[in-house]
Backbone as JSON Lines, residues from 0, in Angstrom:
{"i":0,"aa":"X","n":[28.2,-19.93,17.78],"ca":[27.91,-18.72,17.02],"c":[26.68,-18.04,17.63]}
{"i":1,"aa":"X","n":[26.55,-16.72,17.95],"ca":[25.73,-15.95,18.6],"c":[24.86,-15.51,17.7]}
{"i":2,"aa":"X","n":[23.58,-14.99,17.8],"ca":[22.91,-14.24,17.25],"c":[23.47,-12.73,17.03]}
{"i":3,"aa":"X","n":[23.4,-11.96,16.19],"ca":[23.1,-10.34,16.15],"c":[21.73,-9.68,16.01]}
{"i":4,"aa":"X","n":[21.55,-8.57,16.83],"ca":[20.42,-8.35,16.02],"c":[20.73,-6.66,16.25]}
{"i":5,"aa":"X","n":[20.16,-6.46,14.81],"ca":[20.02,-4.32,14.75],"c":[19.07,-3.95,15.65]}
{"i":6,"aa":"X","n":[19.45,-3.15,16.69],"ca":[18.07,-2.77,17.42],"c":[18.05,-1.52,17.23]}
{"i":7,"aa":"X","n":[17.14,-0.7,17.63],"ca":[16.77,0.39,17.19],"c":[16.85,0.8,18.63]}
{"i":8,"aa":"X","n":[17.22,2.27,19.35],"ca":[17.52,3.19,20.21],"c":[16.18,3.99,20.33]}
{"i":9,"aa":"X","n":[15.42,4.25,19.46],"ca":[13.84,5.17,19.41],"c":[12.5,3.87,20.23]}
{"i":10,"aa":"X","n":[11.97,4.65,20.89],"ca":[10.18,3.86,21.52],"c":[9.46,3.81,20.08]}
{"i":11,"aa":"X","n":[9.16,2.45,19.95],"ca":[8.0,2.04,19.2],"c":[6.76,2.69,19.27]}
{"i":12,"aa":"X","n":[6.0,3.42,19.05],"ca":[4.91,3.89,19.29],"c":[3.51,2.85,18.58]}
{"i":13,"aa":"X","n":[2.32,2.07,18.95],"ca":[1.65,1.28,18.52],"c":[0.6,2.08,18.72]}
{"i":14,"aa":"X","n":[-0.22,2.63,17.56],"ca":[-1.5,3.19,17.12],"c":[-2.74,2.62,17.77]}
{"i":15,"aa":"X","n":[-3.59,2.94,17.73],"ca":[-4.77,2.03,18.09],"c":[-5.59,2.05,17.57]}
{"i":16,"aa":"X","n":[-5.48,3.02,16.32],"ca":[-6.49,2.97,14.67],"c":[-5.26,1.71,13.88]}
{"i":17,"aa":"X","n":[-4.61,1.25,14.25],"ca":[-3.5,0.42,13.46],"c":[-2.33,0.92,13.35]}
{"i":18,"aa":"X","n":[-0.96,0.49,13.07],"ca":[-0.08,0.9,12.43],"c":[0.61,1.92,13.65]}
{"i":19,"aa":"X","n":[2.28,2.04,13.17],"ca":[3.35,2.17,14.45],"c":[4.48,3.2,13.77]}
{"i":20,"aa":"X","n":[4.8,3.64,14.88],"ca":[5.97,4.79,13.98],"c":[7.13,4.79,15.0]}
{"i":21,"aa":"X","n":[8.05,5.29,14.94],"ca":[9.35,5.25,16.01],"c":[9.63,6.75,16.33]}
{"i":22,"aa":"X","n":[10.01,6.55,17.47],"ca":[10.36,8.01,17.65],"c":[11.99,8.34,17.24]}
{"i":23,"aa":"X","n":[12.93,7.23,16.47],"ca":[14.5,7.63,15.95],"c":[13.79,7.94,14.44]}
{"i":24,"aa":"X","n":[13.52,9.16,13.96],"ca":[14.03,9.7,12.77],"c":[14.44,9.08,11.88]}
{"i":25,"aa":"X","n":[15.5,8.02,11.9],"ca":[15.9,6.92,11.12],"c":[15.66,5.97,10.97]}
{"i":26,"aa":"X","n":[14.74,4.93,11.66],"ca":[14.03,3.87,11.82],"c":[13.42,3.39,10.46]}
{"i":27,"aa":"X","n":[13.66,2.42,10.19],"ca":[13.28,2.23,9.02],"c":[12.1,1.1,9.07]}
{"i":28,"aa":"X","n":[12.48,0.02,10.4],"ca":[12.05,-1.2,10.46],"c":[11.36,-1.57,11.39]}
{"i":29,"aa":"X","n":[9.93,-1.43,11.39],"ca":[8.92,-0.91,12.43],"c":[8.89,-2.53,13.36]}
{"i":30,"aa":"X","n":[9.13,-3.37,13.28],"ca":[9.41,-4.75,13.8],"c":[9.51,-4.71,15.52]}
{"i":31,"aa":"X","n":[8.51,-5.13,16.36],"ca":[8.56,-4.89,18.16],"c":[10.21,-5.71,18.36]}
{"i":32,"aa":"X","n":[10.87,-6.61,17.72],"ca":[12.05,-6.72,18.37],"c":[13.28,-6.09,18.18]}
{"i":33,"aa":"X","n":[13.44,-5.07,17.19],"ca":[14.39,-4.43,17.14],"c":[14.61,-2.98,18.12]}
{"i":34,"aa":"X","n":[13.4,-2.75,18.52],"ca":[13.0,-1.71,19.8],"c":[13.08,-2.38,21.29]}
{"i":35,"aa":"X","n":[13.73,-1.49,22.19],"ca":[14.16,-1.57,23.23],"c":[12.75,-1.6,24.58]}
{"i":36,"aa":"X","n":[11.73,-0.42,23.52],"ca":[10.71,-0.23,24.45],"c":[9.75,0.29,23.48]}
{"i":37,"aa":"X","n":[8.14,-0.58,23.17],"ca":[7.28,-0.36,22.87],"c":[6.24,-0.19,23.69]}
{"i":38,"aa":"X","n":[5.47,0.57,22.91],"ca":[4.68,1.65,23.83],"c":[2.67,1.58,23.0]}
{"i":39,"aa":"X","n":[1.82,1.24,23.76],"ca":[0.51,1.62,22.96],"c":[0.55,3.18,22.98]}
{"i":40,"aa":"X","n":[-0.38,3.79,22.22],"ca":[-0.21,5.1,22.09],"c":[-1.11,6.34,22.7]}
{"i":41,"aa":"X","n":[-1.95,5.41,23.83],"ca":[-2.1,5.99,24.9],"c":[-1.42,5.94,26.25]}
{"i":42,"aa":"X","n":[-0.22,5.45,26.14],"ca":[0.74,5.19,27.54],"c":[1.4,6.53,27.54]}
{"i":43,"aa":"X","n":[1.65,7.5,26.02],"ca":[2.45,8.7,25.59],"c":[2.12,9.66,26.53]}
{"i":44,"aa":"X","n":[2.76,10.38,27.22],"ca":[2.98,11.55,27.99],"c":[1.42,12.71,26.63]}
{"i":45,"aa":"X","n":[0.93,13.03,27.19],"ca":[-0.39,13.63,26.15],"c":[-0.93,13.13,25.3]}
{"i":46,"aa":"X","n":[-0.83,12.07,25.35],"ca":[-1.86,10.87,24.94],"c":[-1.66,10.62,23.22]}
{"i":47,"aa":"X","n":[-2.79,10.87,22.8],"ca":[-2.49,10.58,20.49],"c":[-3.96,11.01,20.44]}
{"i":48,"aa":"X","n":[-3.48,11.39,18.82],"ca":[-5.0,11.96,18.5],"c":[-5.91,10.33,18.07]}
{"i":49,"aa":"X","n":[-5.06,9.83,17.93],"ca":[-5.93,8.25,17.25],"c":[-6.85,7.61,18.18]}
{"i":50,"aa":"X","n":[-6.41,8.3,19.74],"ca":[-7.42,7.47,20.22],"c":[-8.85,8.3,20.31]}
{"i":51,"aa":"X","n":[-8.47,9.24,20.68],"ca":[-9.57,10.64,20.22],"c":[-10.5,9.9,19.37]}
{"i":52,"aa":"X","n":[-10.07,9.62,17.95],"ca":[-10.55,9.04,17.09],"c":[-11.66,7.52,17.31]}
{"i":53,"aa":"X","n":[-10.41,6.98,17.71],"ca":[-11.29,5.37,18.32],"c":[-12.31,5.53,19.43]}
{"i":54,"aa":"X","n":[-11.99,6.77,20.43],"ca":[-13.19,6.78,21.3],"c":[-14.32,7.36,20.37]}
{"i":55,"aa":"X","n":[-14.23,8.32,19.54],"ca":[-15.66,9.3,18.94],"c":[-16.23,8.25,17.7]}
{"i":56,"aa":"X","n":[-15.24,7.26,17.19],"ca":[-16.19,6.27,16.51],"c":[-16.72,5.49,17.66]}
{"i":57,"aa":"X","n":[-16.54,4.94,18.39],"ca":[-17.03,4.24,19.48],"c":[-18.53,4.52,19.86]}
{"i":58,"aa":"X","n":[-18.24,5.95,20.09],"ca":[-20.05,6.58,20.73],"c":[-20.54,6.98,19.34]}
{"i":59,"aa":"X","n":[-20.38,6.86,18.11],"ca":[-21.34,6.89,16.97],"c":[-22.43,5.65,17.05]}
């Protein structure tokens, strides 16, 4: 008997203030193994505002 597993078709996106979102619209189940390809959220083609964030607390 084989395993199944639901995978998800959308990039994981991983925050770097915390916390992850998908880029399928429908995603319900933010879990790194049901995604094909996770991503930190400065690897993104124009980067994220979160890291913006993590660098300007940084130099406080």
């Amino acid at each position: 008997m084989s395993a199944s597993f639901d995978t998800c078709h959308g990039t994981l996106v991983i925050h770097a203030v915390g916390g992850a979102e998908c880029t399928e619209p429908n995603c319900v189940d933010l879990e790194y193994v049901r995604h094909f390809l996770v991503l930190e959220c400065e690897e993104v083609t124009g980067g994220c505002q979160c890291t913006a964030l993590v660098e300007l607390a940084q130099a406080s």
